[in-house]
PyMOL CGO cylinders between C-alpha atoms (Angstrom):
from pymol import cmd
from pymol.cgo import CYLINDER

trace = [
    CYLINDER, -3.42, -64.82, 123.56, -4.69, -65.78, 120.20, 0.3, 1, 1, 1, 1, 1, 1,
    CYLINDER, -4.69, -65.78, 120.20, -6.04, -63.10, 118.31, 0.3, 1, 1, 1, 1, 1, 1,
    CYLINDER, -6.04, -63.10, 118.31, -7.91, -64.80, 116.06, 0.3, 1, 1, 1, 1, 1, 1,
    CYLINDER, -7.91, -64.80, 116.06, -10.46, -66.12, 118.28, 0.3, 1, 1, 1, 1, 1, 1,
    CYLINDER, -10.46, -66.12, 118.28, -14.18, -65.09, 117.85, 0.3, 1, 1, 1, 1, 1, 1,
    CYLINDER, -14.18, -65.09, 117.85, -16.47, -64.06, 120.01, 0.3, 1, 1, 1, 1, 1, 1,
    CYLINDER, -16.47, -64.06, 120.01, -19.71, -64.95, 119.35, 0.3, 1, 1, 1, 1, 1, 1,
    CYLINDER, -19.71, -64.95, 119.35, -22.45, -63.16, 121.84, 0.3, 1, 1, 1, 1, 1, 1,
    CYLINDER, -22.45, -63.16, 121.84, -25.64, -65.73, 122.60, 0.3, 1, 1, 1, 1, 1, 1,
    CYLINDER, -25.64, -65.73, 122.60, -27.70, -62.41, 123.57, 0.3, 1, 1, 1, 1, 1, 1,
    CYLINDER, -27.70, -62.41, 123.57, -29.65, -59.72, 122.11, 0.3, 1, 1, 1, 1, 1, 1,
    CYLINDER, -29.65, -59.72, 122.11, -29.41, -57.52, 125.25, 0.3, 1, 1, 1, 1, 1, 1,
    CYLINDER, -29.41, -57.52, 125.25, -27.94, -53.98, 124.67, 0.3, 1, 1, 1, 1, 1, 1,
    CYLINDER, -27.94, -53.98, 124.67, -27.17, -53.85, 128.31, 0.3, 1, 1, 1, 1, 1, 1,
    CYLINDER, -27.17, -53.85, 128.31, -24.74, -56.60, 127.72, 0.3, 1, 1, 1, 1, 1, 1,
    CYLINDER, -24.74, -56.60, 127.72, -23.07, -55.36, 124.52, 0.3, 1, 1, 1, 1, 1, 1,
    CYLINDER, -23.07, -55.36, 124.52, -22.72, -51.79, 126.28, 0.3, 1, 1, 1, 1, 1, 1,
    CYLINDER, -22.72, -51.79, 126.28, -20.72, -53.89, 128.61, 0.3, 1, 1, 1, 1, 1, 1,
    CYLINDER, -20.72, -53.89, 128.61, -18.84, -55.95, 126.72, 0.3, 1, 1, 1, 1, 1, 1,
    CYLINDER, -18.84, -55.95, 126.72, -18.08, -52.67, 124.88, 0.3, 1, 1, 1, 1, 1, 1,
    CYLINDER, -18.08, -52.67, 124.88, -17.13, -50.39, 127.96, 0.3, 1, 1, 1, 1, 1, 1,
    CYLINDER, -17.13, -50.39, 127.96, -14.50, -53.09, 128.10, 0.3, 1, 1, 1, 1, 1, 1,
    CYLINDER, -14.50, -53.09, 128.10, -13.09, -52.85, 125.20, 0.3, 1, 1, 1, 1, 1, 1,
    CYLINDER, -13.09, -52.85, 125.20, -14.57, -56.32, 123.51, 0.3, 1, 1, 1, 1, 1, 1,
    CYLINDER, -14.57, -56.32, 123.51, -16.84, -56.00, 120.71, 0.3, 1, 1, 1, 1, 1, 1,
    CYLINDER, -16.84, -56.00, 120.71, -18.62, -59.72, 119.36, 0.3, 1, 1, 1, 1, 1, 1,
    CYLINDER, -18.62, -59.72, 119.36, -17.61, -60.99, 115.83, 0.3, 1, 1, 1, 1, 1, 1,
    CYLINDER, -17.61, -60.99, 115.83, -21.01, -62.37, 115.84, 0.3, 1, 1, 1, 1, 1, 1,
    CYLINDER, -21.01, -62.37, 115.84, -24.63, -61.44, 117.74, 0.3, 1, 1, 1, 1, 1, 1,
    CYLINDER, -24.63, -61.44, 117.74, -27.07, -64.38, 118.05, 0.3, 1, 1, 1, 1, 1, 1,
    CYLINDER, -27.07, -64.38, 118.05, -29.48, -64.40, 119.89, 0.3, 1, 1, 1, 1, 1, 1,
    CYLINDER, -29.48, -64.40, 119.89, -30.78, -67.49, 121.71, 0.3, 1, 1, 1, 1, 1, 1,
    CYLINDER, -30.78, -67.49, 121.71, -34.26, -68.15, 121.77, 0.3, 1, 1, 1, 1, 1, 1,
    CYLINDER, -34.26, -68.15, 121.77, -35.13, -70.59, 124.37, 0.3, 1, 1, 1, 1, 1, 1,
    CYLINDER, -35.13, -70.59, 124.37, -37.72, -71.34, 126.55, 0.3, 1, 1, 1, 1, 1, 1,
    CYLINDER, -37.72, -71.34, 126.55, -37.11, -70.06, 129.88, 0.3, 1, 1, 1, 1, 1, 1,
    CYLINDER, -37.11, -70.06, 129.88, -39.45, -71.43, 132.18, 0.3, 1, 1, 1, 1, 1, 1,
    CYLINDER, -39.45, -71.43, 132.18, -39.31, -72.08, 135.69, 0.3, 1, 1, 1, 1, 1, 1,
    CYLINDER, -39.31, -72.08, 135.69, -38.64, -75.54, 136.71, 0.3, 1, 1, 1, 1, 1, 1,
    CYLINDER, -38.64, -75.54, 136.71, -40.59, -76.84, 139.98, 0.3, 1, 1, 1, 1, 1, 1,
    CYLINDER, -40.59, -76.84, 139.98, -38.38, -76.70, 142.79, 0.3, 1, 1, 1, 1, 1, 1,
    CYLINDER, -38.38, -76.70, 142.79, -36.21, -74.57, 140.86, 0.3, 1, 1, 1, 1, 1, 1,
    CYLINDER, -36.21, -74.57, 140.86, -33.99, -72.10, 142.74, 0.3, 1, 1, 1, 1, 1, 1,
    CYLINDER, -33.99, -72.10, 142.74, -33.22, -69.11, 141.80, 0.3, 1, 1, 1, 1, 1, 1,
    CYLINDER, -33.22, -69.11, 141.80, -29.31, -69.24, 141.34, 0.3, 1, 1, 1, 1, 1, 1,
    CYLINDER, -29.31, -69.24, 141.34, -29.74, -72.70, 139.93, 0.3, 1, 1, 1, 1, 1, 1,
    CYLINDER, -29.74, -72.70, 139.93, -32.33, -71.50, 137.32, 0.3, 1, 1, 1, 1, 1, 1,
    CYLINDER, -32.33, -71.50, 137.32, -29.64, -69.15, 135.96, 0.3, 1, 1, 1, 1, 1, 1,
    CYLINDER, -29.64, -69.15, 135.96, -27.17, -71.29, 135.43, 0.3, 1, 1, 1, 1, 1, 1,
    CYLINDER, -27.17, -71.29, 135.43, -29.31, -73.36, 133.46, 0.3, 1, 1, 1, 1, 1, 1,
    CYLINDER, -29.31, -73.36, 133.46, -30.73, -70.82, 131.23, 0.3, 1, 1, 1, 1, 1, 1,
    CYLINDER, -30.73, -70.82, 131.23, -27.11, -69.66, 130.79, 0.3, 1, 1, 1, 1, 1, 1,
    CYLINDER, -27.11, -69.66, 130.79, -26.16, -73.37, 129.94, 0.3, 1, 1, 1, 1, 1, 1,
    CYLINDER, -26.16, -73.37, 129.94, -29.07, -73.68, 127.56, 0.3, 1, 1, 1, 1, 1, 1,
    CYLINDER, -29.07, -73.68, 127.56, -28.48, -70.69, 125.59, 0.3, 1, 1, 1, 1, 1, 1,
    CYLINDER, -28.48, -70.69, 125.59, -24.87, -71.51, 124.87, 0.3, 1, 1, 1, 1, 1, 1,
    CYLINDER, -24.87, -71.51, 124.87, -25.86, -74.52, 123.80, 0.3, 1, 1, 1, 1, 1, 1,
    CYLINDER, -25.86, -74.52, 123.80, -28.31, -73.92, 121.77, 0.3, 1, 1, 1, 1, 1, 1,
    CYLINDER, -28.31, -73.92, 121.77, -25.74, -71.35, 120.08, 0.3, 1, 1, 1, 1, 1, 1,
    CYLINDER, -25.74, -71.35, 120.08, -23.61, -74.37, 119.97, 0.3, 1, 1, 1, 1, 1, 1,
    CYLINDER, -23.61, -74.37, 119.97, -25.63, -76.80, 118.09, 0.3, 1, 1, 1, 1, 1, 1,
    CYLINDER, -25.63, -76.80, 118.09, -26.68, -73.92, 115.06, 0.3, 1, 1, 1, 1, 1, 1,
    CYLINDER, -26.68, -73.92, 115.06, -22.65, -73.25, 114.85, 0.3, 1, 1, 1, 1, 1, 1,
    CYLINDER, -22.65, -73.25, 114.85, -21.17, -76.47, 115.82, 0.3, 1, 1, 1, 1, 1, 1,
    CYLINDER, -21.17, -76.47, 115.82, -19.68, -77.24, 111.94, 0.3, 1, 1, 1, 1, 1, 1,
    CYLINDER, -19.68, -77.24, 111.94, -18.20, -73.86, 112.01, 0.3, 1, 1, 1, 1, 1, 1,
    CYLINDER, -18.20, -73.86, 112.01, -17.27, -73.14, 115.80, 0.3, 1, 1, 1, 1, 1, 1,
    CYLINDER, -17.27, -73.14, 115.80, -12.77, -73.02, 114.57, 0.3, 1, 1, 1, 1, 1, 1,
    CYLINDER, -12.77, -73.02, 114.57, -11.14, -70.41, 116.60, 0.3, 1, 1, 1, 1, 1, 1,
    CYLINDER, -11.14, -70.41, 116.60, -14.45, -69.60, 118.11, 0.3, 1, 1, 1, 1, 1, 1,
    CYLINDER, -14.45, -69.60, 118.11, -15.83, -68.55, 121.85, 0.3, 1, 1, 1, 1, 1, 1,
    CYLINDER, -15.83, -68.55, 121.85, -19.64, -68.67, 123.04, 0.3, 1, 1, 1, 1, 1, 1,
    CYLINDER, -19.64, -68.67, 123.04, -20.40, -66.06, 125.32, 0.3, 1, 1, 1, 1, 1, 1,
    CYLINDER, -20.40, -66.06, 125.32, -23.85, -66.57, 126.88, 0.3, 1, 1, 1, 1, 1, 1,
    CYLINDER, -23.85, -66.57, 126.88, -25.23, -65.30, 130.69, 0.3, 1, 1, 1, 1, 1, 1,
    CYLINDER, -25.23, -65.30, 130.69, -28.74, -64.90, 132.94, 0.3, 1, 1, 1, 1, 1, 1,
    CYLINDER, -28.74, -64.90, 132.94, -29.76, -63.36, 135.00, 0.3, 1, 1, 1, 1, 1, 1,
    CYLINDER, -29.76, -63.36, 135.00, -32.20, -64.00, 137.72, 0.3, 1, 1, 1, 1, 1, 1,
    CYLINDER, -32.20, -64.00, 137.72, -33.44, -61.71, 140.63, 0.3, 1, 1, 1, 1, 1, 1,
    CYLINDER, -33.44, -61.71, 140.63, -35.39, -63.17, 143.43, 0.3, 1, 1, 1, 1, 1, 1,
    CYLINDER, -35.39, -63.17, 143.43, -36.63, -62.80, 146.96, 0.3, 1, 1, 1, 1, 1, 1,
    CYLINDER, -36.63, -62.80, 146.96, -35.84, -65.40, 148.71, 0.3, 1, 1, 1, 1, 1, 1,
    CYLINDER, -35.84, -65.40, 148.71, -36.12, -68.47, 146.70, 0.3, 1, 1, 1, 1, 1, 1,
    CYLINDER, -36.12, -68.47, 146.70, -39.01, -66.69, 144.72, 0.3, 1, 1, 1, 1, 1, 1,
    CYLINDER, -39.01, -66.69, 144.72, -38.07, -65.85, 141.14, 0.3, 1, 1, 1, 1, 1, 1,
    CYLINDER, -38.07, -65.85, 141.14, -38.91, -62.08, 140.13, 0.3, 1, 1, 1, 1, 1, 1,
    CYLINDER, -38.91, -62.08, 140.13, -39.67, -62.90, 136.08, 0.3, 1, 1, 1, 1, 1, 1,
    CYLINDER, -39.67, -62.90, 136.08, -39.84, -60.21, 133.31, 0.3, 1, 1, 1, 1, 1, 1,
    CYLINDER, -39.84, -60.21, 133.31, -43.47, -58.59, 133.42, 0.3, 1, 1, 1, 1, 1, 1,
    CYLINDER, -43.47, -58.59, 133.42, -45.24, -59.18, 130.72, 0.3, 1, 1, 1, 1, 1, 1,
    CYLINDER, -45.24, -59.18, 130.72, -48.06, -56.31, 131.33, 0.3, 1, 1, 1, 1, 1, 1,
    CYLINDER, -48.06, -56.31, 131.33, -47.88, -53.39, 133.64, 0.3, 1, 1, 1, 1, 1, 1,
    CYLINDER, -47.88, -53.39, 133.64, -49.85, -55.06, 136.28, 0.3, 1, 1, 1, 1, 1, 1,
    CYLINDER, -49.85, -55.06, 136.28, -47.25, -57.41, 137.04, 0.3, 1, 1, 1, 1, 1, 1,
    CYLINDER, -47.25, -57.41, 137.04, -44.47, -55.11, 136.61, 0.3, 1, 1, 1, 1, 1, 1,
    CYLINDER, -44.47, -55.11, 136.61, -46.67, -52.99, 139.81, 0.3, 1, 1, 1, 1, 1, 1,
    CYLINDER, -46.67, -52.99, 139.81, -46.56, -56.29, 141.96, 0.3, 1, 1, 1, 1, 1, 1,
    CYLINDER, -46.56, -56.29, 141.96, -43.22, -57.25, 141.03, 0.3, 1, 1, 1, 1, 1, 1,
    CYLINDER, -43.22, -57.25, 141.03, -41.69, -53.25, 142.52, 0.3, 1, 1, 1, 1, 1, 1,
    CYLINDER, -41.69, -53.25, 142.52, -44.33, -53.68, 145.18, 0.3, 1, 1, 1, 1, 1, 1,
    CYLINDER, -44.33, -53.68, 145.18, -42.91, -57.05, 146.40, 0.3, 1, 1, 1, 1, 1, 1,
    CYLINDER, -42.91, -57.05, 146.40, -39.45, -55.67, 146.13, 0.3, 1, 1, 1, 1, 1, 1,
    CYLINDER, -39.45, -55.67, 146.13, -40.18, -52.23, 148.46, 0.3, 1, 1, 1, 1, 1, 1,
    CYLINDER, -40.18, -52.23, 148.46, -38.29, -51.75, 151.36, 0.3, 1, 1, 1, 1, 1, 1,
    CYLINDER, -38.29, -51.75, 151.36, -36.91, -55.47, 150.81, 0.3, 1, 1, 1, 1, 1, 1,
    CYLINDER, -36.91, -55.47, 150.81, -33.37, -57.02, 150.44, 0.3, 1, 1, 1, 1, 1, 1,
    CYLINDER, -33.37, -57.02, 150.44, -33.36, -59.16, 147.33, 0.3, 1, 1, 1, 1, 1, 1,
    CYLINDER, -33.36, -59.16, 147.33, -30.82, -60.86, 145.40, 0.3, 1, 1, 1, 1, 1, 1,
    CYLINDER, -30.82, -60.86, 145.40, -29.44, -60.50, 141.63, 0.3, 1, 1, 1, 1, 1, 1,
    CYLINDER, -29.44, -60.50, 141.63, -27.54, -63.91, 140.13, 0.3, 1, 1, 1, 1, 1, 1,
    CYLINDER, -27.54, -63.91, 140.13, -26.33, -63.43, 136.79, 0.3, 1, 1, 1, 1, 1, 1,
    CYLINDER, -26.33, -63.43, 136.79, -24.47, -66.96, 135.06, 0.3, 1, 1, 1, 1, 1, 1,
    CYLINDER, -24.47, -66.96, 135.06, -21.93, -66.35, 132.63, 0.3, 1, 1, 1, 1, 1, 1,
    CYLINDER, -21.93, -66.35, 132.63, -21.17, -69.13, 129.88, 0.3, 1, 1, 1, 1, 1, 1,
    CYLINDER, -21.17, -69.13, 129.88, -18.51, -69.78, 127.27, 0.3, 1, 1, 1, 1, 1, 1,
    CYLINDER, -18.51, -69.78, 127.27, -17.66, -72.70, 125.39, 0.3, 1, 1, 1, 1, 1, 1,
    CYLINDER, -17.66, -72.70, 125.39, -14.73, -73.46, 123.07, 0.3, 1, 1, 1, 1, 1, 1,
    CYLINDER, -14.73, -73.46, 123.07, -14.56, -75.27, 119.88, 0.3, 1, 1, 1, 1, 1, 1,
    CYLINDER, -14.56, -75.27, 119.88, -14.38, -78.71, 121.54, 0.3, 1, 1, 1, 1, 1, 1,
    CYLINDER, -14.38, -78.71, 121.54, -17.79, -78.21, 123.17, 0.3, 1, 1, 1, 1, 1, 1,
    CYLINDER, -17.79, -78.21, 123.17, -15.96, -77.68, 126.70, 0.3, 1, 1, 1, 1, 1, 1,
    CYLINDER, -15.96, -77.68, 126.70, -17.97, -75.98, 129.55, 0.3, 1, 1, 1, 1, 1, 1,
    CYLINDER, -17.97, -75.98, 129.55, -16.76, -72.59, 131.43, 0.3, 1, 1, 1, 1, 1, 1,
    CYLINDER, -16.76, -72.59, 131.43, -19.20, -71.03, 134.05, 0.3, 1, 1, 1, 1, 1, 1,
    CYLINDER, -19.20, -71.03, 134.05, -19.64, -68.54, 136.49, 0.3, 1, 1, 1, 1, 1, 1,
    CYLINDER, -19.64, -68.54, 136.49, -22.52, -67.67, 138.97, 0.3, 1, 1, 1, 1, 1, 1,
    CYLINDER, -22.52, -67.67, 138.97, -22.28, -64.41, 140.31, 0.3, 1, 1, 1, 1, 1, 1,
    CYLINDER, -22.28, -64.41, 140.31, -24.66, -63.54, 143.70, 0.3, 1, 1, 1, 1, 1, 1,
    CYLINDER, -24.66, -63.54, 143.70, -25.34, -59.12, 144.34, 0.3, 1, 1, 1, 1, 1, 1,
    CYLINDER, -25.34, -59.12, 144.34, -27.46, -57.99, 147.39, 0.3, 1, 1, 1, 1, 1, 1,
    CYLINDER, -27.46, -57.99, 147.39, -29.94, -55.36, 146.55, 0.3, 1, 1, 1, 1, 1, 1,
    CYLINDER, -29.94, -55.36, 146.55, -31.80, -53.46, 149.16, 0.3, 1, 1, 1, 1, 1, 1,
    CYLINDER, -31.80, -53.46, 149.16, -34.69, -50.53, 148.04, 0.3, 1, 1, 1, 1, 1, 1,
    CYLINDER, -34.69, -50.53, 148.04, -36.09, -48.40, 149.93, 0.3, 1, 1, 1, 1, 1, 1,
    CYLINDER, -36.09, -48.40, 149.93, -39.99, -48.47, 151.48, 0.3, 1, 1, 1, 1, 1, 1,
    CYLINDER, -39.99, -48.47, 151.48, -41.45, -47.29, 148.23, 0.3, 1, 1, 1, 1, 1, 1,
    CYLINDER, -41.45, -47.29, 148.23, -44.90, -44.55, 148.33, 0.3, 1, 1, 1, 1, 1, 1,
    CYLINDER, -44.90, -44.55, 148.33, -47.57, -45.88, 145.96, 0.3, 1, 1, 1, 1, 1, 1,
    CYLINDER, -47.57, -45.88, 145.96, -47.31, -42.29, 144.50, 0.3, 1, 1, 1, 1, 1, 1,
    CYLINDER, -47.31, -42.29, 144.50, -43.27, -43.63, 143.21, 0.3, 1, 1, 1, 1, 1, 1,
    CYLINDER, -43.27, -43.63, 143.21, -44.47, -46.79, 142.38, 0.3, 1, 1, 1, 1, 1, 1,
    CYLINDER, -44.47, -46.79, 142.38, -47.43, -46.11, 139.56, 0.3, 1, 1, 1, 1, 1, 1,
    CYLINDER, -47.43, -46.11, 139.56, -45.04, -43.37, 138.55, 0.3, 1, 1, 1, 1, 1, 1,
    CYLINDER, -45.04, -43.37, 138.55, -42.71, -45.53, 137.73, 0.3, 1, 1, 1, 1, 1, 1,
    CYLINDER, -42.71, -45.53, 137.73, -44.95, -47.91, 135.85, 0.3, 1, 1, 1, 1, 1, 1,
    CYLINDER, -44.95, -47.91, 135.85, -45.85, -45.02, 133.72, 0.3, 1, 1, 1, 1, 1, 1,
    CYLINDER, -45.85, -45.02, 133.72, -42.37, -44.78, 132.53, 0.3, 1, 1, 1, 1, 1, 1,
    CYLINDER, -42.37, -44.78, 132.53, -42.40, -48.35, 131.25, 0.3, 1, 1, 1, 1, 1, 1,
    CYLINDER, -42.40, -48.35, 131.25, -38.23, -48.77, 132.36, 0.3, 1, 1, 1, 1, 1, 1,
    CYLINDER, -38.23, -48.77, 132.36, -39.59, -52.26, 133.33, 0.3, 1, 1, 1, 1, 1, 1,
    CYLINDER, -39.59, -52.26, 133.33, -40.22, -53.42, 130.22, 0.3, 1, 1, 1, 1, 1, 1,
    CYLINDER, -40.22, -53.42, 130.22, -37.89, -56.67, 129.23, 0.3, 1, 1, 1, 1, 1, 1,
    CYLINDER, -37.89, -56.67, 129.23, -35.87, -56.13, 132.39, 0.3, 1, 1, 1, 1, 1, 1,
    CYLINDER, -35.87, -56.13, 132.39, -35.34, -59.17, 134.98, 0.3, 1, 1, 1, 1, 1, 1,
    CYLINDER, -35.34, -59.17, 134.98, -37.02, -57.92, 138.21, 0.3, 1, 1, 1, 1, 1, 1,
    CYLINDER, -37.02, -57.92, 138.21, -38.96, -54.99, 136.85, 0.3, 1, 1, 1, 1, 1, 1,
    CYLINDER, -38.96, -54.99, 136.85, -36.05, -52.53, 136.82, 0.3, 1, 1, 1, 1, 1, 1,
    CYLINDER, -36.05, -52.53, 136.82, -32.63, -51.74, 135.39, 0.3, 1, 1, 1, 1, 1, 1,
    CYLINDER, -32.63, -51.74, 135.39, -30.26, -50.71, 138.47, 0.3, 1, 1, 1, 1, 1, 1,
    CYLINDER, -30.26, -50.71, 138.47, -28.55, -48.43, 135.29, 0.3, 1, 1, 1, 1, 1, 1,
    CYLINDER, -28.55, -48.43, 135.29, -32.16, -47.15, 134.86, 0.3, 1, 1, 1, 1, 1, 1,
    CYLINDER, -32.16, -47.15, 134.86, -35.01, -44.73, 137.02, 0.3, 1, 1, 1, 1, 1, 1,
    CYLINDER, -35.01, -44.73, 137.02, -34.84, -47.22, 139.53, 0.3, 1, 1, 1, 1, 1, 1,
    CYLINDER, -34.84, -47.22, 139.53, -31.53, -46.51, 140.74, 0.3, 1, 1, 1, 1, 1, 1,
    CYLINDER, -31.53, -46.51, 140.74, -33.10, -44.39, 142.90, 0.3, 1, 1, 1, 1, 1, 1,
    CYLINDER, -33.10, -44.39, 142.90, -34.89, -46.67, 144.89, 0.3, 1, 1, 1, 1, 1, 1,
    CYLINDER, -34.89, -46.67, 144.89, -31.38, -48.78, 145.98, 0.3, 1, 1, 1, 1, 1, 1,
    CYLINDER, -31.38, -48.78, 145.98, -29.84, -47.69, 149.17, 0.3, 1, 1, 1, 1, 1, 1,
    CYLINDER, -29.84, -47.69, 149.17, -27.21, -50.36, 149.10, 0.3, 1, 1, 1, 1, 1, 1,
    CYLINDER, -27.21, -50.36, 149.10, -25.74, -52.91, 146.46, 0.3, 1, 1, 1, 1, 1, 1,
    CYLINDER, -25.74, -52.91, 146.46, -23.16, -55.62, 148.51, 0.3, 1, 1, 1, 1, 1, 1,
    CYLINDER, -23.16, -55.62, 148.51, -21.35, -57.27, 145.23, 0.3, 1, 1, 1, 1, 1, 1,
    CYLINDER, -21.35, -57.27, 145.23, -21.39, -56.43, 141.59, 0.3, 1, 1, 1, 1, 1, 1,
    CYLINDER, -21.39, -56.43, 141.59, -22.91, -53.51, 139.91, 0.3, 1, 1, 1, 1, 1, 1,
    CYLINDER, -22.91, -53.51, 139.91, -21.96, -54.93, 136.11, 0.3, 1, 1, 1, 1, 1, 1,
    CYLINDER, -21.96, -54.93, 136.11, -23.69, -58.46, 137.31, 0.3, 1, 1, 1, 1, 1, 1,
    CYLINDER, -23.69, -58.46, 137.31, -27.09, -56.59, 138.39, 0.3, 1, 1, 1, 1, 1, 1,
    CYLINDER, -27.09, -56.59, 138.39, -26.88, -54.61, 135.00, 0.3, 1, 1, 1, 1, 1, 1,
    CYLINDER, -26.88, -54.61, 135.00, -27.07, -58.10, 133.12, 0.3, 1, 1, 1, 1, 1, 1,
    CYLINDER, -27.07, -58.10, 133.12, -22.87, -59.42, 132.75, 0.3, 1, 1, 1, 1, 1, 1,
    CYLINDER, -22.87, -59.42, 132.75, -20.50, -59.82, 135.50, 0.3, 1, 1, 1, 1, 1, 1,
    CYLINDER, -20.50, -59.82, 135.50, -17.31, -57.48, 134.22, 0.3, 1, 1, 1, 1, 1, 1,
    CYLINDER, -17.31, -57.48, 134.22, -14.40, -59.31, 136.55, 0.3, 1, 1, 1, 1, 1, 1,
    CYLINDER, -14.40, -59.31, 136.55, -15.73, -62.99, 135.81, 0.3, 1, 1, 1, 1, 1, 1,
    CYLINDER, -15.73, -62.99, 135.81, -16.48, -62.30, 131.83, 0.3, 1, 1, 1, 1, 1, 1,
    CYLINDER, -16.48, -62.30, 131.83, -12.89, -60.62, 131.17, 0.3, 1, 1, 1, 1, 1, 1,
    CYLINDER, -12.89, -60.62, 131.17, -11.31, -63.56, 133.84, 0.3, 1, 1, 1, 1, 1, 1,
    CYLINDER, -11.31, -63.56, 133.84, -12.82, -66.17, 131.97, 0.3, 1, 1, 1, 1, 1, 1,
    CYLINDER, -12.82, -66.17, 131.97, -12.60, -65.33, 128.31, 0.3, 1, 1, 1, 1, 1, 1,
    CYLINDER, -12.60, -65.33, 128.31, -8.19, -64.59, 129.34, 0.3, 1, 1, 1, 1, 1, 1,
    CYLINDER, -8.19, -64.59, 129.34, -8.47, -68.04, 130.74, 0.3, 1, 1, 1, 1, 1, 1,
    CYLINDER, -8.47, -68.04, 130.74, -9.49, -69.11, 126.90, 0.3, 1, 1, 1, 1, 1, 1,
    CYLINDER, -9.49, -69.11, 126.90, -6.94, -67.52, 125.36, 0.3, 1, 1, 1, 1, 1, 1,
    CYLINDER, -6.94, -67.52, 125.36, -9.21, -64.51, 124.16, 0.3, 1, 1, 1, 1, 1, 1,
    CYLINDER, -9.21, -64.51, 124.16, -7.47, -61.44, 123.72, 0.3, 1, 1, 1, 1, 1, 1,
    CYLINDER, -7.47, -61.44, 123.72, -8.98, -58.77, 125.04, 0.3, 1, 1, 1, 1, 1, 1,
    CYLINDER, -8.98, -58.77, 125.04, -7.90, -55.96, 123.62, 0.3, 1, 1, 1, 1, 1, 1,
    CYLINDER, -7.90, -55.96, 123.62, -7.68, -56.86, 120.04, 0.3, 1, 1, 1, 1, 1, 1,
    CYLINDER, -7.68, -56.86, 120.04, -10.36, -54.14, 119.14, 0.3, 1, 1, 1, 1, 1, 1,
]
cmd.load_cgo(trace, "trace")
């Protein structure tokens, strides 16, 4: 393991530091990466988060490239759909009522990407797929849940950490992937580099 290896995280999410933290791994560096994350056409969904994953290590990459020695990107999406449609971040409170609506009483999937490169520029990915179910929602739940605005900035329309864990009756894969970073595949991959883990 080489301890002197930086992490640098390609993400402002909290949910993601909290896990990264919960596992003992606190980033040298925060940077968030600002991209554009539209949809593609023909875009799946699984596909569209390893690409976003991709892009945001890279674009991490290209600011730090001159000064990347002894340095890891860390960089991940996530992406919840129904079927092959794409559940996006509401932007407004109307969408974020269509977007719990359309999940109700449905099975959907979570795919969360997880990205590092090295120093050389080298590649290391993951794509992690979680089955979701919620239960038939009342419109009552629903626009009370609006009200609490826990959908704001969350893939989906909900945080399974968050007031809509109580609308999930089952979860078939991983819990730390739906919450925004797959725990198992992060730790597995950043060993793999030659990160040490538990150097903080």
């Amino acid at each position: 393991m080489n301890s002197k290896l930086k992490l640098i995280l390609a993400s402002k999410s909290e949910r993601r530091i909290q896990i990264l933290g919960d596992l003992g791994i606190v980033p040298d560096i925060v940077l968030p990466a600002n991209i554009d994350e539209t949809i593609n056409k023909g875009e799946t969904p699984s596909s569209l988060s390893v690409r976003l994953a991709n892009e945001k290590a890279t674009h991490i990459y290209q600011l730090r490239k001159n000064n990347m020695e002894d340095s890891l990107i860390l960089s991940a999406d996530t992406v919840v759909a129904v079927g092959r449609r794409v559940i996006e971040k509401p932007s407004s409170a109307s969408e974020a009522y269509k977007a719990i609506k359309l999940l109700s009483g449905k099975n959907h999937k979570v795919y969360t990407c997880v990205c590092i490169i090295n120093a050389k520029g080298n590649y290391y990915k993951k794509l992690v797929e979680t089955r979701v179910k919620f239960k038939h929602l009342s419109e009552e739940e629903i626009k009370y849940y609006i009200k609490t605005n826990d959908w704001v900035d969350k893939a989906g329309g909900y945080a399974i950490q968050g007031k809509a864990q109580s609308f999930i009756i089952k979860i078939s894969g991983s819990y730390s992937s739906v919450v925004g970073l797959p725990a198992y595949e992060t730790i597995h991959l950043l060993r793999g580099l030659g990160y040490d883990v538990h150097k903080n």
